[in-house]
N, C-alpha and C positions, 0 to 999 in steps of 0.2 A: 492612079489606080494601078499603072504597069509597076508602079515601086512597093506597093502592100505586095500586089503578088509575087512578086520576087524575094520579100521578107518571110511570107507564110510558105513561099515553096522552098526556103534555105532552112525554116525552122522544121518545116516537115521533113526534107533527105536528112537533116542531124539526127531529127528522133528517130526514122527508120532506121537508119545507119547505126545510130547509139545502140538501138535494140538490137539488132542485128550482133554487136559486140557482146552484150550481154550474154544474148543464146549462144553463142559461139565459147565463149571461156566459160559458161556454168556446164556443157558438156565435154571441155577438156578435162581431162584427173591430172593433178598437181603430182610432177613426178616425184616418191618418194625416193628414199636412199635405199640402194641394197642393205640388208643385214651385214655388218660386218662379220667376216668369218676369222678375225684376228681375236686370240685368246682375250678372256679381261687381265686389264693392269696386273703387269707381275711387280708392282711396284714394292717394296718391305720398307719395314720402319724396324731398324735395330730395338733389342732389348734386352735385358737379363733378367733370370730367375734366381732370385736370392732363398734362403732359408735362413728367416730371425729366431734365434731363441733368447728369452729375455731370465734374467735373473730369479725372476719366480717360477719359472719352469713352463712356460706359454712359450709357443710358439707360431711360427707365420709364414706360410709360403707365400713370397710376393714377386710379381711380374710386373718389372717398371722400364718402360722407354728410355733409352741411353737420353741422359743428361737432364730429365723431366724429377723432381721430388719424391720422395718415399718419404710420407709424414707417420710419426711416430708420437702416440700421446697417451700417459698413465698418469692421474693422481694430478694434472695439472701440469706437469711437465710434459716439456714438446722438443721433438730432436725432426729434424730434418737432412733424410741421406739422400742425396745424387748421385747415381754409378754414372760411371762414364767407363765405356771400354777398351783395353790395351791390351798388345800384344801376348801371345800364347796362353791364354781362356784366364788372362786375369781382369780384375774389374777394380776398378780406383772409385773410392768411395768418400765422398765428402760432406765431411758430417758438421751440420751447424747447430745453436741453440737459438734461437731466435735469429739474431743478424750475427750475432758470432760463430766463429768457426773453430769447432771446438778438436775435429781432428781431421785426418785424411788417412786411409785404409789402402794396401793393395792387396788385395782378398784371392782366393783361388778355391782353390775345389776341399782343401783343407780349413777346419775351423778356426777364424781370427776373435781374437776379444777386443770389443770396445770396454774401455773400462773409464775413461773421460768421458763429462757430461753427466746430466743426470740421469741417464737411465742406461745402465750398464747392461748388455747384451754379447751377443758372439753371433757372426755370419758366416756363411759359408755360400759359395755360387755353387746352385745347380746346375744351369745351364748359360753360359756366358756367350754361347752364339743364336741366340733367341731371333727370328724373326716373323713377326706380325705381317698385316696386310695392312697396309697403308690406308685403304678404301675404309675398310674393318674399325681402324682407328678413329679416323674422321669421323665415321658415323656415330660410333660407340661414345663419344671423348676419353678423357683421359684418366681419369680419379673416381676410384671406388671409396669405401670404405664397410671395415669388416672389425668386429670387435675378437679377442680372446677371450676364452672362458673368465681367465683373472679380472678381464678390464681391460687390458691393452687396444685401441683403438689403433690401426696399420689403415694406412691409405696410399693407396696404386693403383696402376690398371688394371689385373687381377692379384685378390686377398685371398689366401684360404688360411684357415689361423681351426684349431679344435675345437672352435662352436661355430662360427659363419664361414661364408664365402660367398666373394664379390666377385663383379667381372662380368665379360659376354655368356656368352651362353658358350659359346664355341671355346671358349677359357679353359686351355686343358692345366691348371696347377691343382697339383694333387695336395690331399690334406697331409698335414703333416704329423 
């Protein structure tokens, strides 16, 4: 008999006691974190502002991520630019047709002619020290696409071409 009672009065101080814990942390508050009062991410992601004009007299302001694709497509033909940026606001431009590479551009603020490849155009950089928000980007991803009045299909981060435009909302490229 002295051994029940001693099993029923060890189960009973656990359960009081158990309870006891329960009341006890369901009136503690979980301490939250202060607010930080550090700015958000100044973090940027390079980019450049191009302005395409294509042989039929269409045009396209495009804002593309250093080293990320500017696809190009009329008529079934498809050209793919990659800017990558250098020294004193110029931009290196590598142009392929499929898996070949059909030229490489160093471009500036003056008009260059691509004239290799099938679809013959001229570039010129708007703006070659272009910087985005990193945050902005990730959420947004990467590739619009925006047609020209002609047909021309441009695809980048922000398109603005004389019938559409793509892009965030906060996409300041102006039409062209």
């Amino acid at each position: 008999m002295n051994k029940i009672y001693r099993i029923v009065s060890g189960i009973t101080l656990l359960t009081v006691f158990g309870f006891i814990m329960v009341v006890w942390a369901n009136g503690r508050s979980v301490p939250t974190p202060a607010p930080s009062l550090a700015p958000a991410s100044t973090e940027t992601v390079k980019a450049v502002q191009l302005r395409l004009t294509f042989a039929t007299g269409d045009s396209a302001t495009v804002t593309q991520i250093e080293g990320s694709a500017i696809n190009v497509e009329k008529d079934g033909k498809k050209l793919t630019i990659t800017p990558y940026l250098r020294e004193k606001g110029r931009v290196e431009l590598r142009v392929f047709q499929g898996e070949t590479s059909v030229d490489t551009l160093l471009v500036d603020q003056s008009v260059a002619q691509l004239k290799r490849g099938n679809l013959p155009f001229s570039v010129q950089v708007l703006n070659a020290d272009k910087k985005l928000p990193a945050e902005a980007v990730a959420e947004v991803g990467a590739t619009c696409c925006a047609s020209t009045c002609a047909g021309t299909l441009i695809c980048g981060f922000c398109v603005c071409t004389d019938c559409h435009r793509c892009g965030p909302n906060w996409c300041d490229c102006a039409q062209p």
